[in-house]
N, C-alpha and C positions, 0 to 999 in steps of 0.2 A: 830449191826449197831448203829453207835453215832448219838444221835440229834443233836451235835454240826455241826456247817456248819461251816470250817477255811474260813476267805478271803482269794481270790487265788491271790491277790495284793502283798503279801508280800512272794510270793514263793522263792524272787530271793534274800530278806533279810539275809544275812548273818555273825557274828562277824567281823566287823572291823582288830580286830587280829589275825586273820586266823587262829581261834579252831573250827570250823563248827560246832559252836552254831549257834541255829535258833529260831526264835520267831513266835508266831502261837497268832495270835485272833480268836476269834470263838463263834459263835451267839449261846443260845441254844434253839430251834427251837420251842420246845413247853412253855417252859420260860420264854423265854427273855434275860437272864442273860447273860452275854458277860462276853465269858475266855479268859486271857493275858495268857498264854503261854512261858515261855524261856525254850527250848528245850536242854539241854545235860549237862545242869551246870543251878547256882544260879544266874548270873549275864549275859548280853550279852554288848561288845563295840559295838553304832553302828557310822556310819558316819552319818552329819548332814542332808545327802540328807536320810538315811535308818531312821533317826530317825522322819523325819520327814511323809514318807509313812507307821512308825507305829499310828503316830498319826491320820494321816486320816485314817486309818483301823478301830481305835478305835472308832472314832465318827461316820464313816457309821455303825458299829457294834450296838451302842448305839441307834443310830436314825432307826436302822432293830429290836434292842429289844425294845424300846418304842412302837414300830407298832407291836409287836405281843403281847405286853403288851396291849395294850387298844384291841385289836380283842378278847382277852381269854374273854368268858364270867365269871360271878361272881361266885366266890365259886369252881369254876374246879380247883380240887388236880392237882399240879406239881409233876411230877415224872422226876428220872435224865435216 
């Protein structure tokens, strides 16, 4: 089971150039850390509307790892 939780906001996100690449954000639960993701290749086209529901992805991901960032008590080992 991954501790990473993907946003289900960008399920519908898909290359621009119709190669069914995909992009995945994703919190890590005991962490904090926020993973970008481009799923099926190194690079994804998106359109300005897909590019712009990665960026809010990315910011409620950061503002979800900030809040699990100050709740970890001090000194707790992260593990992946």
């Amino acid at each position: 089971m991954s501790a990473f939780v993907s946003d289900p906001g960008l399920d519908g996100v898909r290359d621009a150039a119709g190669h069914g690449t995909e992009v995945d954000v994703a919190v890590h639960l005991h962490d904090g850390t926020v993973r970008l993701a481009i799923l099926w290749t190194q690079e994804i086209l998106l359109s300005a509307d897909d590019a712009d529901q990665v960026a809010q992805a990315l910011q409620r991901a950061a503002e979800q790892g900030r809040r699990i960032t100050v709740a970890r008590p001090p000194n707790r080992p992260t593990s992946a």
